[in-house]
KOLKOLTI-995608 format. One record per residue: x, y, z of N, C-alpha, C in turn. Coordinates in steps of 0.05 Angstrom, whole numbers, padded with zeros to 5 digits, always signed. Each point is the difference from the previous one (the first is absolute). Layout:
XYZXYZXYZ/...
END
This chain:
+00897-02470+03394-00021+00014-00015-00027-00005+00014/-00009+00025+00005-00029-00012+00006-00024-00010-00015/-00023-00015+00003-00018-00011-00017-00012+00023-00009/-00008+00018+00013-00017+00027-00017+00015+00020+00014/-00009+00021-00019+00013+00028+00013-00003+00014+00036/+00015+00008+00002-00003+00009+00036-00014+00022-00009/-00001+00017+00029+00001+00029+00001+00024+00017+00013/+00004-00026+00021+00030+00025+00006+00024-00027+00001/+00019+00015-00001+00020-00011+00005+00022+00011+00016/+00005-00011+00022+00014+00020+00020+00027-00020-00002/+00025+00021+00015+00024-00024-00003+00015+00015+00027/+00020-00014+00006+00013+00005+00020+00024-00024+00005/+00016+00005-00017+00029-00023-00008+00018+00006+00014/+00015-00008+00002+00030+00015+00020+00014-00011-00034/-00002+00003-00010+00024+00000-00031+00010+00019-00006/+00023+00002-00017+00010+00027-00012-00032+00017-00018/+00008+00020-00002-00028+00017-00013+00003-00010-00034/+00009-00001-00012+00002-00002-00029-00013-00035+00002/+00011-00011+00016-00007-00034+00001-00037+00002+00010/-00002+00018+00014-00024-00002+00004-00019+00018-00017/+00007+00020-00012-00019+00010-00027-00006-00016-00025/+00023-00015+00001-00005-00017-00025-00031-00025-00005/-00007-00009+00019-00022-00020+00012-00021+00027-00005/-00010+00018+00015-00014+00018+00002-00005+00020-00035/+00022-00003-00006-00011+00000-00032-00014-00013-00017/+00011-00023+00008-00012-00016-00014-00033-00004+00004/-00001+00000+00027-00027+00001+00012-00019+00018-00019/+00009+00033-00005-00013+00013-00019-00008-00013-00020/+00030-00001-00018+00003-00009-00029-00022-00023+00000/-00008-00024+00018-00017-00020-00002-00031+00003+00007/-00001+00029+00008-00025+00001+00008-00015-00010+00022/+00020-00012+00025-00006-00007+00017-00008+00014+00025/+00005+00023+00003-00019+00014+00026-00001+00030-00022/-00017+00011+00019-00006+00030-00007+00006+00022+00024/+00010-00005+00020+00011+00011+00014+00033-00006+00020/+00019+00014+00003+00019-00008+00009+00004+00019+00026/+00010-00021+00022+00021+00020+00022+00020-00015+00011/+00026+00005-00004+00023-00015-00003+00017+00012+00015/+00021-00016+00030+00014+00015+00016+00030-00006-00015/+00018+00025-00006+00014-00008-00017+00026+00007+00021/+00026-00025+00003+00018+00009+00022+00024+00020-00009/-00003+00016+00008+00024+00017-00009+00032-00003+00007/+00012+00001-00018+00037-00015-00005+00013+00033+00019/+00018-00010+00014+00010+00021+00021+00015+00028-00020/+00019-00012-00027-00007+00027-00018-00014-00001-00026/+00009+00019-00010-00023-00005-00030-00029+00003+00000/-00011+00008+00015-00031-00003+00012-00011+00012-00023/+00010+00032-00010-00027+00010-00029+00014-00018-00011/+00012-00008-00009+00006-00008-00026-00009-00029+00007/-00005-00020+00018-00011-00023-00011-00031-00001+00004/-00007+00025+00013-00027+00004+00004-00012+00012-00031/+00013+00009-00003+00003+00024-00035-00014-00031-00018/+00030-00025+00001-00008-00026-00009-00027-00013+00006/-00004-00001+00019-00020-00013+00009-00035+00010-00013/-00002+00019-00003-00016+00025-00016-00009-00009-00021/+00030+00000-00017-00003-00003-00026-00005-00027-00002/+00008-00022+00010+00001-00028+00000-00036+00008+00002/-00018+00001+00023-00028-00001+00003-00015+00017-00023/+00012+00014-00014-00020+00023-00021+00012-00012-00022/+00022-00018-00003-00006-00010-00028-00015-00028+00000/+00009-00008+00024-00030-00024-00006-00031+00003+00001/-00004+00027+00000-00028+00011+00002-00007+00011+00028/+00005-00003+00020-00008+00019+00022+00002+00017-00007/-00023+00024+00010-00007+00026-00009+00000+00016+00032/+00008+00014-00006+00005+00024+00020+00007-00008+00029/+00025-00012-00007+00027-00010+00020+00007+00029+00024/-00018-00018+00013+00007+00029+00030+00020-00009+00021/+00019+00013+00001+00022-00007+00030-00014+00008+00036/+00011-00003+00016-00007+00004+00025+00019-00003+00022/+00006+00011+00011+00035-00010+00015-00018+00015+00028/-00021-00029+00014-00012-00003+00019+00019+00008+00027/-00008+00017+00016+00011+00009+00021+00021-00028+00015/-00019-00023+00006+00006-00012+00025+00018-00026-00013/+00009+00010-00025+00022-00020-00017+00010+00008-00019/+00031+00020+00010+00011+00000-00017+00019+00002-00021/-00001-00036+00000+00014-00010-00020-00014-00018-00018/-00028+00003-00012-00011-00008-00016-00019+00029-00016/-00005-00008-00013-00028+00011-00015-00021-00015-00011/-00018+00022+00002-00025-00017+00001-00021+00013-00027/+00001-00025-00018+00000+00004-00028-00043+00001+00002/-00003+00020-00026-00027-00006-00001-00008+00003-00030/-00018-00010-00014-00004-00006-00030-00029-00016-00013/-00011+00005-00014-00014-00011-00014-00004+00007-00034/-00020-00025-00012+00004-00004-00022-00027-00003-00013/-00007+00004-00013-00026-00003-00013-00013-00028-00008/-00020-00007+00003-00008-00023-00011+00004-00004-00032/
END
């Protein structure tokens, strides 16, 4: 936890995606940054559907307007973007 609130919080885990949305919610839910960009690794099948997860995991902990990105020069990740109101 950090001592005061951030502004961004960027991530870049090599973890399963669901293992790594869960931390990043919380982040919301606690009020600890106001902005997110998060490289999320994509599972060889299932991709919408745990990306679908991953979504919903960040917008119910409060990230607001959860944007995808499936960056040219990688890809097998996405590259998550989000923020949250003070």
């Amino acid at each position: 936890a950090p001592s005061e609130p951030v502004d961004w919080l960027l991530c870049d885990m090599a973890w399963r995606p669901p293992e790594v949305a869960q931390p990043l919610a919380k982040w919301a839910k606690r009020n600890w940054a106001r902005q997110l960009v998060a490289n999320i690794k994509l599972p060889m099948t299932k991709k919408l559907e745990i990306l679908t997860r991953v979504r919903e995991t960040l917008t119910e902990g409060g990230w607001q307007d959860v944007r995808a990105r499936q960056l040219y020069h990688d890809r097998d990740e996405i590259t998550l973007s989000a923020w949250r109101t003070a």
